[in-house]
C-alpha positions in Angstrom: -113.3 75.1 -56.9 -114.1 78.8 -57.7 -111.9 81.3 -58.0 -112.4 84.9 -56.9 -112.1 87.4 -60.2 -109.8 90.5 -59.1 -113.3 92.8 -60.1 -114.3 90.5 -56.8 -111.5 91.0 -54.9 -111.7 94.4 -55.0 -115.7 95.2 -54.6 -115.4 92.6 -51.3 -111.9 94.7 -50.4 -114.6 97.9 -50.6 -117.2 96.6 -49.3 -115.1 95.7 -45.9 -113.6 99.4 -46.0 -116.8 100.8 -46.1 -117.9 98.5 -42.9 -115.1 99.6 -40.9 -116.2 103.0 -41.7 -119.2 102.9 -40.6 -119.3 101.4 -37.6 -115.8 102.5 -36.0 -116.5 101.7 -32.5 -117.4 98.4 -33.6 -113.7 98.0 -35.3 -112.3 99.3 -32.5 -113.4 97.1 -29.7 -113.2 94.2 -32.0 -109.3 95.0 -32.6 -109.3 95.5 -28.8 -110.4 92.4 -27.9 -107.9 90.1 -30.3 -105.0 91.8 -29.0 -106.1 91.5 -25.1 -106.3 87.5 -26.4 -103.9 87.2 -28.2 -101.2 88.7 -25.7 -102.7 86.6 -22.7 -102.2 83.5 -24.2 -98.4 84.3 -25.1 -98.3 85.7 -21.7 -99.8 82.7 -20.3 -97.1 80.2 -22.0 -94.7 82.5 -21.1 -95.7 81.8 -17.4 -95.7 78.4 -17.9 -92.5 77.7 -20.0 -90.9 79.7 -16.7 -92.5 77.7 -14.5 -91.1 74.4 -16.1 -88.0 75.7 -16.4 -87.9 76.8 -12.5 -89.1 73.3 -11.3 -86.6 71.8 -14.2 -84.0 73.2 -12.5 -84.8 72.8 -8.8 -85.4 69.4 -9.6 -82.1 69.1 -11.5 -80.2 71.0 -8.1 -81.2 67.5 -5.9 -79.0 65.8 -7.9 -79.1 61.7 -8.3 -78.8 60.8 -4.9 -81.6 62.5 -3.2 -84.2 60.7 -1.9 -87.8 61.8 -0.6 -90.2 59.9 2.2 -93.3 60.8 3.6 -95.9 59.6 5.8 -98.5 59.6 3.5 -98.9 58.9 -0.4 -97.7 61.5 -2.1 -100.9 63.5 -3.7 -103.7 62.1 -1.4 -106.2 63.9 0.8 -105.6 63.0 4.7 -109.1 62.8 5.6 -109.7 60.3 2.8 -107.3 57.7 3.9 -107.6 54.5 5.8 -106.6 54.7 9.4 -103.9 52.3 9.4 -102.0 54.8 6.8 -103.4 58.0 9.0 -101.3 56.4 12.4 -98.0 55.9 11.0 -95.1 57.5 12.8 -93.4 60.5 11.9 -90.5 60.3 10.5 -87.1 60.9 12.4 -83.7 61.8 11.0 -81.9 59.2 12.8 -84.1 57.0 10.6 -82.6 57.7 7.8 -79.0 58.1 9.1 -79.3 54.2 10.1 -80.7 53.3 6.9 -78.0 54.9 5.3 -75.0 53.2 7.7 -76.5 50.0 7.2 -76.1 50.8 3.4 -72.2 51.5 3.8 -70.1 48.4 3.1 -67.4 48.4 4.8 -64.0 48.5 2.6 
């Protein structure tokens, strides 16, 4: 492995000043363009560390005892789905009020 001599160092070191120099526009938007990526990316994950931490909570609120029903599959497309899933009935609230007293044992 070769090592770079500090007589190196420095005429590379030079040689980079003296590009920057002479093409300053060049510099410029190229410094432009890291910071415009470099602060949407941390902006980004600071969007979607807030996000997570919204649903986290939300999700955290319904506590242990909640429980969700739907018609159809959770995550499918309606017009995709066989017919016998597209006819089901809606769901009532006294549905779930008898499922829940037929739960209860009596004491």
């Amino acid at each position: 492995m070769a090592f770079m001599t500090v007589a190196q160092a420095r005429e590379n070191f030079l040689a980079a000043m003296e590009t920057l120099r002479s093409s300053k526009v060049r510099s410029a938007l190229t410094v432009l363009g890291i910071v415009i990526g470099v602060s949407s990316v941390i902006s980004m994950a600071a969007i979607i560390q807030g996000l997570n931490s919204f649903i986290q909570d939300r999700v955290e609120s319904l506590g242990s005892r909640t429980y969700f029903l739907t018609r159809f599959p959770p995550g499918t497309d309606p017009s995709r789905m066989p017919e016998r899933i597209r006819v089901r009935r809606y769901l009532e609230y006294n549905y779930a009020e008898r499922a829940v007293s037929s739960l209860e044992t009596p004491t």
